[in-house]
C-alpha positions as CSV (number, residue, x, y, z in Angstrom):
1,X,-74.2,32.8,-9.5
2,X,-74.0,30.2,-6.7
3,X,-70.1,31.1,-6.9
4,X,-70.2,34.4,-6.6
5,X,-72.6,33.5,-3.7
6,X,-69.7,31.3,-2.0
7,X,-67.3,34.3,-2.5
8,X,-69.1,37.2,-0.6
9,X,-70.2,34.1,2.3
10,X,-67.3,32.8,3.1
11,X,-64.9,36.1,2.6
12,X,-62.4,33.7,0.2
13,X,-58.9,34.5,-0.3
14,X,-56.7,33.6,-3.2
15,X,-53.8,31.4,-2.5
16,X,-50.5,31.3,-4.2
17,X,-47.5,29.3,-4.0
18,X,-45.0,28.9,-1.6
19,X,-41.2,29.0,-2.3
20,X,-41.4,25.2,-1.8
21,X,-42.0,23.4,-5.4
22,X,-45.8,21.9,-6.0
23,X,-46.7,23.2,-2.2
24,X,-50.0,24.8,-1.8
25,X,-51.0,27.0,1.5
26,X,-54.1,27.2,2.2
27,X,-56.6,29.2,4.9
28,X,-59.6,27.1,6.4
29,X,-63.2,27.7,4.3
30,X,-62.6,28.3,0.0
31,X,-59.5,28.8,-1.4
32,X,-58.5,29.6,-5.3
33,X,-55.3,28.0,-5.6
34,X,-53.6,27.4,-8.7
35,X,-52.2,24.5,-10.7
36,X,-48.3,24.5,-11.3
37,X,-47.6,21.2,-13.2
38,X,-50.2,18.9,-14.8
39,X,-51.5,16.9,-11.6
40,X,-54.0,14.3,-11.1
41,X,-56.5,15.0,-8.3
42,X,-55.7,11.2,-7.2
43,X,-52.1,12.1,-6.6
44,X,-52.5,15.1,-3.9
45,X,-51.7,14.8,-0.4
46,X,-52.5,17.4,2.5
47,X,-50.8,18.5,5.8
48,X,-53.1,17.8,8.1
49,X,-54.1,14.6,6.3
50,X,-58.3,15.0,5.5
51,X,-58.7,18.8,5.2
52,X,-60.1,19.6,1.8
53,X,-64.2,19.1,2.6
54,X,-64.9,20.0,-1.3
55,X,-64.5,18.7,-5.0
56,X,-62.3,21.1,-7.4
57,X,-63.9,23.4,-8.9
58,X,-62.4,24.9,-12.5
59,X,-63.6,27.0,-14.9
60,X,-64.5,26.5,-18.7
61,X,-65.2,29.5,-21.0
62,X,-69.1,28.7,-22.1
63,X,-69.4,26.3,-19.3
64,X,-69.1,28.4,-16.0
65,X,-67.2,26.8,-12.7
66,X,-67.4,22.4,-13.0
67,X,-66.1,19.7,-11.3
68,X,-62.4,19.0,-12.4
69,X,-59.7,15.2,-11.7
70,X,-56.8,17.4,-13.0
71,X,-55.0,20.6,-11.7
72,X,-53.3,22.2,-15.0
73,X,-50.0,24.5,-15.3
74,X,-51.7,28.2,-15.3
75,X,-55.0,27.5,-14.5
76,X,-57.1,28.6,-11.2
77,X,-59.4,26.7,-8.8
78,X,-61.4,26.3,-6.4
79,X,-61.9,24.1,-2.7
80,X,-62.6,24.0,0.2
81,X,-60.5,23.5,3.5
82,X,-61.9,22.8,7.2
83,X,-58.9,24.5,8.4
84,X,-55.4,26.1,7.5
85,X,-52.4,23.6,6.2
86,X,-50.8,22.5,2.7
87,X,-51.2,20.6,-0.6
88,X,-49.2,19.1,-2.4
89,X,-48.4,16.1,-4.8
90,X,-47.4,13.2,-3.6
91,X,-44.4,11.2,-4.4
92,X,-44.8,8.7,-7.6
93,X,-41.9,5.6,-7.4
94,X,-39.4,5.3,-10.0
95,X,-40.4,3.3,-13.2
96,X,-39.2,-0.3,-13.5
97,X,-35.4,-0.4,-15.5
98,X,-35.5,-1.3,-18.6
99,X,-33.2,-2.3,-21.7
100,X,-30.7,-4.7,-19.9
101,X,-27.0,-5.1,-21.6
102,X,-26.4,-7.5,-22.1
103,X,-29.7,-8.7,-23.5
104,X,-31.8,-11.0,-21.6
105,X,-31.2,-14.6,-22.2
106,X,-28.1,-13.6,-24.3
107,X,-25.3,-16.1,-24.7
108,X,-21.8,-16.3,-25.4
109,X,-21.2,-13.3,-23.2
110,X,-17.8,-12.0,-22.3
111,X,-16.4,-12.8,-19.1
112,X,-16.0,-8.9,-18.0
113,X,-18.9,-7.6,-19.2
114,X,-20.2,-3.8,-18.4
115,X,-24.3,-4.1,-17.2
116,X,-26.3,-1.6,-18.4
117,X,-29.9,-0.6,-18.0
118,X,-32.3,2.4,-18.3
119,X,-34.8,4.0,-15.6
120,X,-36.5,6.9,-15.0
121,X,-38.5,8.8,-12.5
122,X,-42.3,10.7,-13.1
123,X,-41.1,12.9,-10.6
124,X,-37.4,13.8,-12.2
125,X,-36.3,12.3,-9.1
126,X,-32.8,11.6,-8.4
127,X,-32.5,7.7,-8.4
128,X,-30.3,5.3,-6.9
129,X,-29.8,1.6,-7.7
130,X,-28.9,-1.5,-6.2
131,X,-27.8,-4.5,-8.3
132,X,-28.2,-7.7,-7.5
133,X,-25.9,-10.7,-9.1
134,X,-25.2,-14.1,-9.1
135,X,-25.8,-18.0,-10.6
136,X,-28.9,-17.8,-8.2
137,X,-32.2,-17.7,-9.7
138,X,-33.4,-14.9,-8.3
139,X,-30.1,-13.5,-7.6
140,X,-29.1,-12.9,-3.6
141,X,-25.6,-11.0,-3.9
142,X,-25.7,-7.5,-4.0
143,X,-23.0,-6.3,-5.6
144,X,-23.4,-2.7,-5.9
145,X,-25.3,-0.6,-3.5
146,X,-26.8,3.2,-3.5
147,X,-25.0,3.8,-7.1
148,X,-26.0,6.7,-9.4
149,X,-25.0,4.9,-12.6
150,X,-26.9,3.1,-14.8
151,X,-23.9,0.8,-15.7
152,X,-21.8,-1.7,-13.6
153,X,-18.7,-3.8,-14.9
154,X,-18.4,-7.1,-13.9
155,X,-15.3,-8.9,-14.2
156,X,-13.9,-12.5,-13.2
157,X,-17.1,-14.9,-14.6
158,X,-16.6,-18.2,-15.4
159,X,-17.2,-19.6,-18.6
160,X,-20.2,-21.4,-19.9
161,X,-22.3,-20.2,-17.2
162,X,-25.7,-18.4,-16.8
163,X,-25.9,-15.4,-14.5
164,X,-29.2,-14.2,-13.5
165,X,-29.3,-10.1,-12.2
166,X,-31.7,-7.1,-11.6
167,X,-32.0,-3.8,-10.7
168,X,-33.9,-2.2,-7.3
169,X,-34.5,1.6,-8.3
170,X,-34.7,4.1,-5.6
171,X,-35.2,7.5,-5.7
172,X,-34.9,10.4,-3.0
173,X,-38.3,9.4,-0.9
174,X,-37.1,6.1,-0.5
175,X,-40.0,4.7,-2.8
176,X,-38.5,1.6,-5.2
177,X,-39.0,-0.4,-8.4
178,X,-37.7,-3.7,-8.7
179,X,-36.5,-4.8,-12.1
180,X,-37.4,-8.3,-13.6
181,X,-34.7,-11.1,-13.1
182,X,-32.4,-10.7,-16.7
183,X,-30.1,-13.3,-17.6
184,X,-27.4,-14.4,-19.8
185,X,-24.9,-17.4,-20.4
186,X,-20.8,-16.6,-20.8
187,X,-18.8,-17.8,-23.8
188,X,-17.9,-21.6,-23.6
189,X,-13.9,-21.7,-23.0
190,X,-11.6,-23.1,-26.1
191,X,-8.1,-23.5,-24.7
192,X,-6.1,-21.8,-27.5
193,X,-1.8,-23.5,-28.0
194,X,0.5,-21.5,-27.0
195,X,2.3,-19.1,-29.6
196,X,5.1,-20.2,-31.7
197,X,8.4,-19.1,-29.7
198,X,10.4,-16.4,-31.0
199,X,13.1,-13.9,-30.6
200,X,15.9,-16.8,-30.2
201,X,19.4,-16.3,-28.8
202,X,21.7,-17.2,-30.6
203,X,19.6,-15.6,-33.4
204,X,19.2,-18.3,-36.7
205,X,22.1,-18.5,-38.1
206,X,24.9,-17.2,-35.4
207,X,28.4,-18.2,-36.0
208,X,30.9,-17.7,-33.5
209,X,29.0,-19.3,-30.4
210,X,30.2,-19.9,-27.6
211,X,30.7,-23.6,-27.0
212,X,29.5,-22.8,-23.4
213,X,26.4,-20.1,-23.0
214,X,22.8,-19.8,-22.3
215,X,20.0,-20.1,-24.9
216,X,17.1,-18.1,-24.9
217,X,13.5,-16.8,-26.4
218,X,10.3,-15.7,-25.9
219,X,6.9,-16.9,-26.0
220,X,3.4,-16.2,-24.8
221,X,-0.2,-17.7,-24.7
222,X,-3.0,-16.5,-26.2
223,X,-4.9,-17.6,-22.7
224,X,-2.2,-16.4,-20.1
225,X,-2.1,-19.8,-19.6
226,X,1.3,-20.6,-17.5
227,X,3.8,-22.5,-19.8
228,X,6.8,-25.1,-19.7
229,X,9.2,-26.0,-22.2
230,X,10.7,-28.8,-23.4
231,X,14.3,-27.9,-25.3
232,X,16.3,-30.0,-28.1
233,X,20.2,-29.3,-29.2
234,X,21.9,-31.4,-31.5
235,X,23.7,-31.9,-34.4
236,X,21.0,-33.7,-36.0
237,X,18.4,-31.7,-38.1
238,X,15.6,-31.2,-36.3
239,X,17.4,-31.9,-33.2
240,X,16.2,-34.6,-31.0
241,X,18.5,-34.8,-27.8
242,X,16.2,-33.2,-25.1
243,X,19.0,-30.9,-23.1
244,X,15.7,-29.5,-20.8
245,X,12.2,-31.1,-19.7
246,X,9.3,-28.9,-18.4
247,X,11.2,-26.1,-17.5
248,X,9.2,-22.8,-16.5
249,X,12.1,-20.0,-17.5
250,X,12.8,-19.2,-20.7
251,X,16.3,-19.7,-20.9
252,X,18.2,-22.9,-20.6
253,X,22.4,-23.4,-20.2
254,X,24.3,-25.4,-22.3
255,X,28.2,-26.4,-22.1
256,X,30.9,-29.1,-23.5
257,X,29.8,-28.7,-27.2
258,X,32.2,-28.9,-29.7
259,X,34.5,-26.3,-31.1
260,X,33.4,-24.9,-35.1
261,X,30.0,-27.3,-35.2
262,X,26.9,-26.3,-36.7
263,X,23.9,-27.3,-33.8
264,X,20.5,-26.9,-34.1
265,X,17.8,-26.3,-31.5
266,X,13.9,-26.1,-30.9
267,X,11.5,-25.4,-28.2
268,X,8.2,-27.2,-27.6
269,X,5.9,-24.6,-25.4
270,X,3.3,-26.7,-23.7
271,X,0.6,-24.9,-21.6
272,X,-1.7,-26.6,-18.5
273,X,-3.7,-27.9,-20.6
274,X,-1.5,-29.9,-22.8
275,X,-1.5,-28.2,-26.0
276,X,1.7,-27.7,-27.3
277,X,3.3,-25.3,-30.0
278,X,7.0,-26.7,-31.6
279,X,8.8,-23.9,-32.6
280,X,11.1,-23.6,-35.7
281,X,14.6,-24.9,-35.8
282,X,16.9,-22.7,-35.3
283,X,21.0,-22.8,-36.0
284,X,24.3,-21.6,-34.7
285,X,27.8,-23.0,-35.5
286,X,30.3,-22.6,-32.4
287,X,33.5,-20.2,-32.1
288,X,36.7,-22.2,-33.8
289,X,39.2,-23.5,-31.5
290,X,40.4,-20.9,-29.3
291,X,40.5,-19.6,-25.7
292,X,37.4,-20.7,-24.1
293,X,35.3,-17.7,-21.9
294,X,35.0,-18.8,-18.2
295,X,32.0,-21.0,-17.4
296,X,28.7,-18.9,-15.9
297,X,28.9,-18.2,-12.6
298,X,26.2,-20.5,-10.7
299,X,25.2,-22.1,-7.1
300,X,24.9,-18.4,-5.5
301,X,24.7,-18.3,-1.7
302,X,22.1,-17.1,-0.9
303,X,19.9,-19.0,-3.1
304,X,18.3,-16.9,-5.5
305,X,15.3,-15.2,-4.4
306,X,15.6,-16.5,-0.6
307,X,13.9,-14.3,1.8
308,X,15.8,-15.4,4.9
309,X,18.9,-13.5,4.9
310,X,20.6,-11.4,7.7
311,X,21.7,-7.8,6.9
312,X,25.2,-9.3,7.4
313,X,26.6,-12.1,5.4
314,X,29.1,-13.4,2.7
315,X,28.0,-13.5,-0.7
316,X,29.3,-17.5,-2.5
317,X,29.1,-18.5,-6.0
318,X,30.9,-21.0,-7.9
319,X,32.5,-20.9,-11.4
320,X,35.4,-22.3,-13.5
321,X,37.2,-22.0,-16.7
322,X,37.2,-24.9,-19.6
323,X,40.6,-23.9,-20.1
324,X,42.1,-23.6,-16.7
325,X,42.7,-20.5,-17.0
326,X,42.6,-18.4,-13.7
327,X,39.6,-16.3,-13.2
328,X,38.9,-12.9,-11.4
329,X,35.0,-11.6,-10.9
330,X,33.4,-8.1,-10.6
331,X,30.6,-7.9,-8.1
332,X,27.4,-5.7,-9.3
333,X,24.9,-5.2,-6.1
334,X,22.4,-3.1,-5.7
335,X,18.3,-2.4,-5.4
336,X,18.4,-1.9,-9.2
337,X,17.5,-4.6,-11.4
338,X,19.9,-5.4,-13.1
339,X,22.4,-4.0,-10.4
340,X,24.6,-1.7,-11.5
341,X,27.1,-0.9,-8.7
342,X,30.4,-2.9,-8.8
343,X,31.3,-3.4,-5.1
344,X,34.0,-5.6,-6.1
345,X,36.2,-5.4,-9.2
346,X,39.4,-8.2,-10.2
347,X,38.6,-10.0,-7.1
348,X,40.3,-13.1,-7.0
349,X,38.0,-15.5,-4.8
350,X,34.4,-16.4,-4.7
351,X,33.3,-14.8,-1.5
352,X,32.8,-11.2,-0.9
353,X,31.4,-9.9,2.9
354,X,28.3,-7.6,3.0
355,X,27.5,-5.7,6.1
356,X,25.2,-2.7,7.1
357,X,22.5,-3.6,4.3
358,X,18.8,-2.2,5.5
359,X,16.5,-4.9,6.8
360,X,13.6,-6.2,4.9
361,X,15.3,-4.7,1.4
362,X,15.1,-6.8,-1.9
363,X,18.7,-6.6,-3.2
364,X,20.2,-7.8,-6.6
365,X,23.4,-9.0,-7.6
366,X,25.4,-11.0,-10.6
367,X,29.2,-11.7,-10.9
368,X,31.2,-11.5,-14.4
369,X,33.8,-14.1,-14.5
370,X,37.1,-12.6,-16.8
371,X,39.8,-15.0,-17.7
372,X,43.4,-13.8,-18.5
373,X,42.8,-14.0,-22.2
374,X,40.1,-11.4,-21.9
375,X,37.0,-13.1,-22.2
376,X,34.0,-12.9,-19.4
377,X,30.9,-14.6,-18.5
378,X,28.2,-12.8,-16.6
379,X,26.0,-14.7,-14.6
380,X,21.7,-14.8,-14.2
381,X,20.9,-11.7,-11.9
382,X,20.4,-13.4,-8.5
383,X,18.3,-12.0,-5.8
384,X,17.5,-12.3,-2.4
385,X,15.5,-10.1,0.6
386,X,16.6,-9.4,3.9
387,X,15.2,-10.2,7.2
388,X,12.6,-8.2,8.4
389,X,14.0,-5.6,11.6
390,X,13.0,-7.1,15.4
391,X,14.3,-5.8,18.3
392,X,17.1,-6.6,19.8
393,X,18.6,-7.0,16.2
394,X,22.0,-4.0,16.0
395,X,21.4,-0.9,14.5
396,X,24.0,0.8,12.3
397,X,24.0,4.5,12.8
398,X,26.6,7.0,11.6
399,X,29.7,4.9,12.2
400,X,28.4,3.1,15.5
401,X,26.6,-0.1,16.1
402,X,24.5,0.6,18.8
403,X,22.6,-3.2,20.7
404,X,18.5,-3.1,21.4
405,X,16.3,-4.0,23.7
406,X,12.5,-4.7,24.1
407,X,11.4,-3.9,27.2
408,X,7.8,-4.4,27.9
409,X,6.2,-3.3,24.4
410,X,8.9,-0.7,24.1
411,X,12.0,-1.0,21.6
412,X,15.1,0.8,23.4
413,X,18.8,1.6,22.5
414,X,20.9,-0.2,25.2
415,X,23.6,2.6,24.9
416,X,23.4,6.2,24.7
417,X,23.6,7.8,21.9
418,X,26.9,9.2,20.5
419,X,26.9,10.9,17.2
420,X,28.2,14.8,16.4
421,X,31.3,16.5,16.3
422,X,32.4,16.7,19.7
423,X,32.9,20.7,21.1
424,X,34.5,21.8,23.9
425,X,32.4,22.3,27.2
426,X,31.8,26.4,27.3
427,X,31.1,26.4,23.3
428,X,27.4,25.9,23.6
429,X,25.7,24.4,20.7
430,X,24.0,26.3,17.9
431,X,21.7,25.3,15.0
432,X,24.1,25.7,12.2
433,X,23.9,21.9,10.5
434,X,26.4,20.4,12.1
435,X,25.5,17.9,14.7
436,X,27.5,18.9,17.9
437,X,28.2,16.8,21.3
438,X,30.0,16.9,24.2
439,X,31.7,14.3,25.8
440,X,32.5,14.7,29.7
441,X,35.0,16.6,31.0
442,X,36.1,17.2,27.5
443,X,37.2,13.5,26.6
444,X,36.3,11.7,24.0
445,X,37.1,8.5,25.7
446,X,34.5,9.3,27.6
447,X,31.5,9.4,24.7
448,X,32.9,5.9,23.8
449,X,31.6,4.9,27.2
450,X,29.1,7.1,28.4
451,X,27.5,8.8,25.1
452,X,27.6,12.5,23.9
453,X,25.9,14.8,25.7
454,X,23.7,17.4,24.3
455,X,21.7,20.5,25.1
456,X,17.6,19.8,24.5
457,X,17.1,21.7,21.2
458,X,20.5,20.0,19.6
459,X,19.2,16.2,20.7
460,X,15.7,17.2,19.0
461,X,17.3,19.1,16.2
462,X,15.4,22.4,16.5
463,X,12.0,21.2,16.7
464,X,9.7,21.1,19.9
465,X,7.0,18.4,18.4
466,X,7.1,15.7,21.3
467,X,8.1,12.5,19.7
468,X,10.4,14.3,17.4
469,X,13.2,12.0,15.4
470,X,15.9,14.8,16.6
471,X,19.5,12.8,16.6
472,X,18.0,9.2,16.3
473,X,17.9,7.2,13.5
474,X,14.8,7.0,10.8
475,X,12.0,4.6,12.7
476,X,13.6,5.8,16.2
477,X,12.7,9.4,17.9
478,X,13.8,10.9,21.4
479,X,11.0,9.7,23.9
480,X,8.5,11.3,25.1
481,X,7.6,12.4,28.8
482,X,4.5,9.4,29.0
483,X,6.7,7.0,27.4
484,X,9.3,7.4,30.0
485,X,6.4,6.7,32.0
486,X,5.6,4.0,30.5
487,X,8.8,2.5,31.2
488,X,8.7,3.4,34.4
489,X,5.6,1.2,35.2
490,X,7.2,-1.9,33.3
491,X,9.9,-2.0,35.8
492,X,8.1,-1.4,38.4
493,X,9.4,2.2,39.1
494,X,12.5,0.2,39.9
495,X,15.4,2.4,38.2
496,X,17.8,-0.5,39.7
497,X,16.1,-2.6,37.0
498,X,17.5,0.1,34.8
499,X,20.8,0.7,35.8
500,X,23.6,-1.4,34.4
501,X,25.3,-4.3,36.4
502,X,28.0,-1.9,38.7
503,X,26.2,1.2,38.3
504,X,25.0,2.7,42.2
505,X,26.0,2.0,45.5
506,X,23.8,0.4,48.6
507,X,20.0,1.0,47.8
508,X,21.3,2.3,44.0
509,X,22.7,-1.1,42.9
510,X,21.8,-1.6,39.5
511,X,20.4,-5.0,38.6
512,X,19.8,-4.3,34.8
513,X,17.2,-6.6,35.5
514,X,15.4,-4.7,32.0
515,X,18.4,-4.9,30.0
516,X,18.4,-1.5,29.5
517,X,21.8,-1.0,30.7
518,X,22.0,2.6,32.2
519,X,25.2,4.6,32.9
520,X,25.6,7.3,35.3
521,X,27.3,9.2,33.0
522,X,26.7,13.1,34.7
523,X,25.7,16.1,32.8
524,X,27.2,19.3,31.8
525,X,25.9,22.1,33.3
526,X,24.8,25.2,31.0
527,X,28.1,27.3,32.3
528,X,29.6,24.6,30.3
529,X,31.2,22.3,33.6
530,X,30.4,19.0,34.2
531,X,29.3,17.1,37.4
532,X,27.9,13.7,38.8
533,X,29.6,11.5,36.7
534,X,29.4,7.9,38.3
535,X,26.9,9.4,40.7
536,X,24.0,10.5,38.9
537,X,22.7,10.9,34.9
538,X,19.4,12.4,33.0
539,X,18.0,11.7,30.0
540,X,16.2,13.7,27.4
541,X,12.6,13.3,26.9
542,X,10.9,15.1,23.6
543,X,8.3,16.9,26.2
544,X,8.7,20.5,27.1
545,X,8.5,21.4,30.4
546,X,8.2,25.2,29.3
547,X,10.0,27.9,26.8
548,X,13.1,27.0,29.0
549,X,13.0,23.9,30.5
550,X,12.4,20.1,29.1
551,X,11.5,16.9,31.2
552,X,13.9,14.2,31.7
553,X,13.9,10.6,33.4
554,X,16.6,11.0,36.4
555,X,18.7,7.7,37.5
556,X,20.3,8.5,41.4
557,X,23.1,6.3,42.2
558,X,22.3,5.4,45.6
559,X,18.3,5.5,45.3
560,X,16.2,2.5,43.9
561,X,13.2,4.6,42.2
562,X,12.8,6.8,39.3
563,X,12.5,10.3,39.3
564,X,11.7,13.4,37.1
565,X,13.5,16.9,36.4
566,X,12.4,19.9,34.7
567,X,15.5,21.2,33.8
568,X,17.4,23.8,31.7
569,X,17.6,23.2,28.1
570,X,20.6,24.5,28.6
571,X,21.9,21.6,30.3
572,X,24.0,18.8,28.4
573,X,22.2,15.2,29.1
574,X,22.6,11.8,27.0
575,X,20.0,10.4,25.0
576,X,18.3,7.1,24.2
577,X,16.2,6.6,21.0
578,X,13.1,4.6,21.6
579,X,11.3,2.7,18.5
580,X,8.4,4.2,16.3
């Protein structure tokens, strides 16, 4: 009765939920609200903090309206409010992880194992996890941080060694659980021999060998442990002349043995810890009497695998034949491994040139030596790399070898460019894949000396992108407007410090004090004449001016500073690639 009471008082209204999970509105005085997961009374939380002035009040069927410490899923109650605001649940932390993997206090762990641990949240929060790992006790490296997994792979441990880790779960209110410090101790380390060599060449039992050759086989360690062998040849069976001591590769050269002998041969594979593995003895009997092949090719220049070499240099080797015969070599070169380019066939001496290779390139390249009885002896594939690019090293570009320069932090050609199939001047140039130039006045002499000259859109081969490559090389593109500048405030706006020793007259006098070497090479005007040469020149920047115009850097003969022109893409200037 005292409830119905409260009801007609107070004028109560019912409350339901808000679109927000677990949130209660409510009004200031009595509220019947209702429960929408099983929730202690313990656990709520209001906005304002302190509003609720009541106890819960829920009903039982025989018992009337009571006193309840749990709001259930579907039920109905009662309390009171001093004013208007919101209840809700609040935030429960994440339990404490649980089954660790490995086990705690295991032992003889792998040295990559995978950690893995369980966790879970009241509030089917989403949970986050830091791990913690190390040989400290409690650990003090994190190792992983904010990961949603409830595994983490380790990798790299050392053996025989106890490593203590845990787990802080997080979930999405920032609230944690710190997991209890697991450890476990790695497996103690057993050097294992290495395996027996194999795969031998000759194979057991070869007849027919030459008396001068390589022998080889294969072998492996159980630990990836990093091997030398010892190698015996002889007559004697097993053989116990050592031909090789604590050699690395797995092939060894022999020479000077006699002519239809049986020799046998075993490798001892010894690791860095000094077990060792002896392999089997294996045979071969030796080719009867006859023409001998030439001896393997050796003592290449460059040395194999040196990383010093210019783009431009003469291959050496040595070789010889046990029967004086003369000898003639194929070249294989190349980026493949094993080349497979000859670049030299029947050559008669051991050098051969190479030019115009690409800088910082890892090249490859064996010789087969042929005697005039027809039998050949290839040599190891040797390797080297070439020297990385700086500038001021040559640049080979479609037929031409054009010198650079650095000037300030700026890599520049030191000639204009001259590439294209040279047209005559009223034929003006088109985009039809065919790089086009003109050379002045209509001489080619002259784009020996001065450079092609070319119409905007030909020099940046149809595209209006600033910095586009156009006619340069890869790695080089026509400069920009600002990069000109740039230039321009290295040298002080000094074009004398551009112009090339002879270039300008009075107040023009080059200097080349920049080593940029400029010509006044002219221009050809979009009627297709030419003018200025000796007395003025443009070049090409990549920046438009507008739909018909393009900036260039202007060189004057008689004036000492730099200038600027807008001019008609029409127009036929040279062009000097600067460096990406």
């Amino acid at each position: 009765m005292k409830i119905i009471i409260y009801i007609l008082t107070f004028c109560l209204v019912f409350i339901s939920l808000t679109q927000a999970q677990d949130t209660i509105k409510v009004n200031s005085g009595w509220n019947m609200i209702g429960g929408v997961s099983k929730q202690a009374l313990s656990g709520l939380t209001t906005i304002p903090p302190g509003i609720i002035t009541s106890s819960f009040y829920g009903y039982q069927a025989g018992v009337g309206y009571s006193t309840i410490d749990t709001l259930k899923n579907g039920g109905g109650y009662w309390v009171k409010t001093n004013q208007a605001g919101f209840i809700f649940p609040a935030n429960q932390a994440p339990l404490i992880s649980s089954n660790p993997t490995p086990l705690h206090n295991a032992t003889s762990v792998s040295l990559s194992p995978i950690l893995n641990w369980s966790c879970s949240d009241p509030d089917n929060d989403s949970l986050m996890y830091d791990v913690y790992f190390g040989t400290d006790n409690p650990p003090l490296s994190k190792v992983s941080s904010g990961q949603s997994s409830t595994y983490l792979s380790r990798g790299g441990l050392s053996n025989n060694t106890t490593y203590f880790w845990k787990v802080v779960t997080r979930d999405s209110h920032n609230d944690s659980a710190t997991s209890p410090v697991w450890n476990f101790v790695t497996s103690v380390f057993i050097n294992q021999p290495p395996a027996v060599p194999v795969s031998p060449v000759p194979t057991d039992n070869t007849t027919d060998v030459s008396i001068s050759s390589v022998l080889l086989w294969s072998c492996s360690d159980p630990d990836n442990d990093p091997l030398t062998y010892d190698v015996y040849l002889g007559t004697d069976n097993p053989p116990t002349t050592k031909i090789s001591s604590a050699q690395s590769s797995s092939y060894v050269s022999y020479s000077g043995l006699s002519n239809s002998t049986l020799y046998n041969w075993r490798v001892i594979a010894k690791d860095n810890h000094n077990d060792s593995m002896t392999g089997p003895v294996w045979r071969f009997t030796t080719v009867a009497a006859q023409n001998q092949p030439p001896a393997i090719p050796s003592n290449p220049f460059p040395a194999d695998n040196d990383t010093t070499v210019l783009v431009s240099h003469t291959l050496h080797w040595n070789c010889s034949d046990l029967d004086g015969d003369p000898l003639t070599y194929d070249v294989y070169f190349g980026t493949d491994n094993p080349p497979i380019t000859i670049v030299s066939s029947g050559k008669t001496g051991t050098s051969l040139s190479r030019s115009g290779l690409n800088h910082s390139t890892h090249y490859y390249w064996k010789v087969v030596a042929h005697d005039t009885h027809g039998a050949s002896t290839s040599s190891q594939v040797w390797s080297y790399t070439t020297t990385a690019w700086i500038c001021t090293n040559q640049i080979s570009f479609l037929g031409k070898t054009y010198n650079t320069v650095l000037i300030g932090s700026q890599c520049w050609f030191k000639e204009n460019l001259d590439v294209g199939t040279q047209l005559v001047g009223f034929v003006e140039q088109t985009n039809n894949s065919i790089l086009e130039k003109y050379c002045y006045e209509d001489v080619a002499a002259n784009c020996n000396t001065y450079g092609g000259l070319y119409e905007w859109s030909e020099a940046m081969q149809y595209s209006s992108s600033a910095s586009a490559q156009g006619i340069c090389p890869i790695g080089w593109h026509i400069p920009t407007y600002p990069e000109f500048l740039t230039l321009d405030t290295t040298v002080g706006s000094n074009v004398n410090a551009l112009k090339a020793v002879g270039q300008g007259t009075g107040y023009g006098t080059g200097t080349n004090t920049s080593g940029f070497t400029g010509l006044l090479a002219g221009f050809r005007y979009d009627g297709g004449w030419f003018n200025d040469l000796h007395i003025w020149t443009y070049f090409w920047s990549s920046t438009e001016y507008n739909s018909v115009a393009a900036w260039s850097l202007s060189m004057e003969g008689d004036y000492n500073y730099i200038s600027y022109f807008n001019g008609s893409k029409m127009y036929g200037y040279p062009v000097r690639c600067l460096h990406n």
